[in-house]
N, C-alpha and C positions, 0 to 999 in steps of 0.2 A: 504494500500500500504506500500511494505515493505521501509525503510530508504535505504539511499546509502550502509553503512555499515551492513547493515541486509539480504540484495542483494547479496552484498560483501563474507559474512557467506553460504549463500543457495548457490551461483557459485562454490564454493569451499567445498560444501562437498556432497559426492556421491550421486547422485539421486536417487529416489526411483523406485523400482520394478513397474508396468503398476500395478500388482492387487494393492499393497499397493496405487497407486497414485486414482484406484478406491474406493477402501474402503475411503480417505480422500475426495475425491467428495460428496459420499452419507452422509459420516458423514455430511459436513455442509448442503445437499440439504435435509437430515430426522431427523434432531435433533432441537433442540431448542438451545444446549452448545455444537455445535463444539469446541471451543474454550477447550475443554474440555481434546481433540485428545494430543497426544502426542507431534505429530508434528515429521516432518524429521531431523531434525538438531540431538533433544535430542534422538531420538532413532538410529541414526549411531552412537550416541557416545558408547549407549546402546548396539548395537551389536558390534562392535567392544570389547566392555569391556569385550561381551560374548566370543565372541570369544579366544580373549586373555589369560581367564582364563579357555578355553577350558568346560567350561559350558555344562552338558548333560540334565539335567533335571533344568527346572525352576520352577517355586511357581508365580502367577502372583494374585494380587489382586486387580481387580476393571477391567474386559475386555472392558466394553464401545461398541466401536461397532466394537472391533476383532482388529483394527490397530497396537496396542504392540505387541499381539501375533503372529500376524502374520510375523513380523517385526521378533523376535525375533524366532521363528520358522524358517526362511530364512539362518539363524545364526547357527541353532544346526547342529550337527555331526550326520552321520547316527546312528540311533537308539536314538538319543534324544527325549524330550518329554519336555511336556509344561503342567500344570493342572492350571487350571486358572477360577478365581470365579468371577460370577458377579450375583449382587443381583435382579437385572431388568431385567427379562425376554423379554419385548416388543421388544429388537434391537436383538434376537436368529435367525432370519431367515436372516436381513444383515448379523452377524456376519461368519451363515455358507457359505453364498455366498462369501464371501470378502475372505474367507479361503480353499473355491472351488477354485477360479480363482486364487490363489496365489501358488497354490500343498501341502498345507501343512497339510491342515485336518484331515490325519493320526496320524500326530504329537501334535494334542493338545485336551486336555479334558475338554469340556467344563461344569463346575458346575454352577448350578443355584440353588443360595440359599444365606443366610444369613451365611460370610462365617466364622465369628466366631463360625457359630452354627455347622456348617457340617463339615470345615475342621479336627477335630480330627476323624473322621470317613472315609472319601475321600483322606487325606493327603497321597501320594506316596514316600514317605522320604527315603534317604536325599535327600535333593537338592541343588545343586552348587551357585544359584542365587535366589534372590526372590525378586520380584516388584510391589512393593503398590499406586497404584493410584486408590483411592475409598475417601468415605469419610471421609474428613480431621476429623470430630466428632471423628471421632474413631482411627485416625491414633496410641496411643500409645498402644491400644490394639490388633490392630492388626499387630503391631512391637513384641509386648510379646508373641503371639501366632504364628508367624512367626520363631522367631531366634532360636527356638528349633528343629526346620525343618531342618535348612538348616547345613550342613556340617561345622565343623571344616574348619577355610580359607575360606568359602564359602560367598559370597556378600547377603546385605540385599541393594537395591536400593528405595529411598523413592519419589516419585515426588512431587510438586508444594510447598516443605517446606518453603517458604519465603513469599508466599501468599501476592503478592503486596505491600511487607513489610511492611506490619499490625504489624509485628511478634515484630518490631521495634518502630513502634508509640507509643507516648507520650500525653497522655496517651493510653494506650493499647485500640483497641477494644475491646469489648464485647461478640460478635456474636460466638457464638457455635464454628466455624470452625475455628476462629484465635484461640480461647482458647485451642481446639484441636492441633494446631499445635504446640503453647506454651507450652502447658505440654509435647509434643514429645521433642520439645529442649531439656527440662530441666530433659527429662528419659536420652536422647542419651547423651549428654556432659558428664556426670557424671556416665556413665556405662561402668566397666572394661572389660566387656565383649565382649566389639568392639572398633576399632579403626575405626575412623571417619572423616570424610571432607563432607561439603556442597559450593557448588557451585553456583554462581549466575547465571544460562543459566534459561532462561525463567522465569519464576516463582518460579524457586531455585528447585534443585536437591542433596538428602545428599544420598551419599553411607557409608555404613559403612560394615566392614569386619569383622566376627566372629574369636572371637580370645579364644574362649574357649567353 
């Protein structure tokens, strides 16, 4: 149950589409880590961001069971497009339903595969935006195999960087995924090639914007 102030946040910001509010049903009623989902709050912020920046084509890493994309699909300009990779094939039949019932299906490509291994072969470049939520193990490589993608000015979006602020504890975890996260800090702070900010909304959110 949400807090008064968490209520408070969900009343006031736009609700979601009937398909997006099914695709988050099934996520928690056929997954094991709903918790996983994006969630409505960060993905209006998400499309709105899209929008603003007038966004045509996306880069999405880690689809889960279709909810970003579809979200973010809702968002594009006629003639946008979405390629988007997910390594787990078993959630491909929600992810198409959830993206039947929304209209968007035309609009996005779904890859299945390993996507450090495919994307220089699959990659549709450039792209205005690109959004990594997959496994934290890997987030600083697939930040490096990303920012070549995406356009000059164009947004690199990273989710759950704060990871229950692990990132922070004294002494640090150990666990693969905070280590993961930890060396993403320590690429992004210190790389001239983008300008940066991280936000604490959920689990922590860092955008950063290609500036070369």
């Amino acid at each position: 149950m949400e807090s008064p102030l968490e209520q408070y946040v969900l009343d006031h910001t736009s609700p979601d589409e009937q398909a997006l509010t099914w695709i988050e049903h099934q996520t928690f009623v056929k997954t094991h880590y709903p918790q996983m989902l994006s969630g409505r709050v960060k993905m209006r912020l998400l499309r709105i961001i899209a929008g603003a920046c007038r966004a045509g084509r996306i880069l999405e890493i880690g689809t889960f069971t279709g909810y970003s994309a579809a979200a973010f699909a809702l968002a594009l300009p006629d003639g946008g497009h979405i390629d988007t990779y997910e390594i787990n094939d078993e959630m491909e039949t929600l992810i198409r339903e959830g993206w039947r019932r929304a209209g968007v299906e035309p609009k996005i490509t779904l890859h299945i595969g390993d996507a450090l291994k495919i994307l220089p072969r699959t990659a549709d470049v450039p792209y205005d935006m690109a959004y990594i939520d997959a496994d934290k193990r890997e987030y600083p490589a697939f930040f490096e195999a990303v920012l070549p993608l995406v356009r000059k000015g164009g947004l690199i979006v990273v989710d759950d960087t704060l990871m229950g602020g692990k990132v922070v504890e004294t002494p640090r975890p150990s666990d693969a995924q905070t280590e993961g996260l930890a060396a993403l800090g320590d690429l992004l702070r210190s790389d001239s090639r983008i300008e940066l900010v991280t936000l604490p909304l959920h689990d922590g959110l860092t955008i950063a914007r290609k500036l070369q």
